[in-house]
ZAVO-303293 format. One record per residue (C-alpha): residue in one letter; residue number from 1; x, y, z negated. Coordinates in steps of 0.1 Angstrom, whole numbers, padded with zeros to 4 digits, always signed. Layout:
ZAVO-303293
PT miro kelo  east north    up
PT    a  NUM     X     Y     Z
...
This chain:
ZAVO-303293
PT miro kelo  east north    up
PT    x    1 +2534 +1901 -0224
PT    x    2 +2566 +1899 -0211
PT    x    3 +2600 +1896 -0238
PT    x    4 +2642 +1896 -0239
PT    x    5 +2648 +1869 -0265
PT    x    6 +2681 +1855 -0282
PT    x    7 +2687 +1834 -0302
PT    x    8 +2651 +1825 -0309
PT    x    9 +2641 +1864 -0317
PT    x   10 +2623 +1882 -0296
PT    x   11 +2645 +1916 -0292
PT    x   12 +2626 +1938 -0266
PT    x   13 +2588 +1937 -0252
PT    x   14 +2565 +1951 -0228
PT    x   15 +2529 +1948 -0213
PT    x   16 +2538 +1970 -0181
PT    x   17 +2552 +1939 -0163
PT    x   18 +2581 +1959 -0150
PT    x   19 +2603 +1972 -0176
PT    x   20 +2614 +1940 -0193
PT    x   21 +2623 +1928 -0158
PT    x   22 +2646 +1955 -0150
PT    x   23 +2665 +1957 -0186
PT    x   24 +2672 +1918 -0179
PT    x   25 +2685 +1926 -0151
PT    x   26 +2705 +1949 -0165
PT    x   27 +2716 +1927 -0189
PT    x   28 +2729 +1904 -0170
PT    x   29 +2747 +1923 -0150
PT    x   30 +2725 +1924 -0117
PT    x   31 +2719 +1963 -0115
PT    x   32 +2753 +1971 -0128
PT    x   33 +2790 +1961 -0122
PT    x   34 +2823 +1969 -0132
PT    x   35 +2831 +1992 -0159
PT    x   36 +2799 +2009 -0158
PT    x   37 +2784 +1971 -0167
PT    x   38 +2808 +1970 -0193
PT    x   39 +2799 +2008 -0208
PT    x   40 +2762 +1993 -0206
PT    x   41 +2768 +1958 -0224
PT    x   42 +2786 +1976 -0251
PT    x   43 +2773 +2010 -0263
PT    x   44 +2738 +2004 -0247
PT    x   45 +2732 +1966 -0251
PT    x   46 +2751 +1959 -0284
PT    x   47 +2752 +1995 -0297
PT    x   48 +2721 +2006 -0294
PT    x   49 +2695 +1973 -0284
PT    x   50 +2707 +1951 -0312
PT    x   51 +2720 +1922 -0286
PT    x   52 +2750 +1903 -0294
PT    x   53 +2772 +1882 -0272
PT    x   54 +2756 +1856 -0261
PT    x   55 +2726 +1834 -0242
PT    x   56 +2692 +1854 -0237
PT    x   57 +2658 +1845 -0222
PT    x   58 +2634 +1866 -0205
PT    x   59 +2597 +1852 -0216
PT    x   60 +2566 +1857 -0202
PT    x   61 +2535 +1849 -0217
PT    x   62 +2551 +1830 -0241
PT    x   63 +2573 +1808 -0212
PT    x   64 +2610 +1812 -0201
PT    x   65 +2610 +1830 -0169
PT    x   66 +2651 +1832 -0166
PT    x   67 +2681 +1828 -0188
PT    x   68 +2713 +1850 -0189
PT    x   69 +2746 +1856 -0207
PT    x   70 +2756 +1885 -0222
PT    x   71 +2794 +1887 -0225
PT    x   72 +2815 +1898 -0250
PT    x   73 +2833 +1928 -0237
């Protein structure tokens, strides 16, 4: 089980092992830059995902695989 986690709520989850990945990646701004990043973080992230500004983990099996900061845009 792999989850995106802030503030000590688990927001997103997966058992395919690749989707939970990407989305952090996403995130965090690795697969996108620019304005299409900030489209992403705002009407994807916060609009539609329920993340806020802020610190998230990416768990799996129950341990912190990587930590990230989504900004406020």
């Amino acid at each position: 089980m792999e989850t995106i986690r802030q503030n000590g709520k688990t927001i997103l989850y997966s058992n395919d092992g690749i989707s939970i990945k990407m989305v952090f990646k996403n995130l965090t701004g690795r697969n996108f830059q620019g304005q299409e990043y900030t489209d992403y973080i705002r009407h994807i992230a916060i609009g539609s995902m329920g993340f806020s500004p802020g610190i998230i983990e990416h768990c799996r099996d129950g341990e912190v695989a990587g930590k990230g900061t989504i900004p406020n845009v």
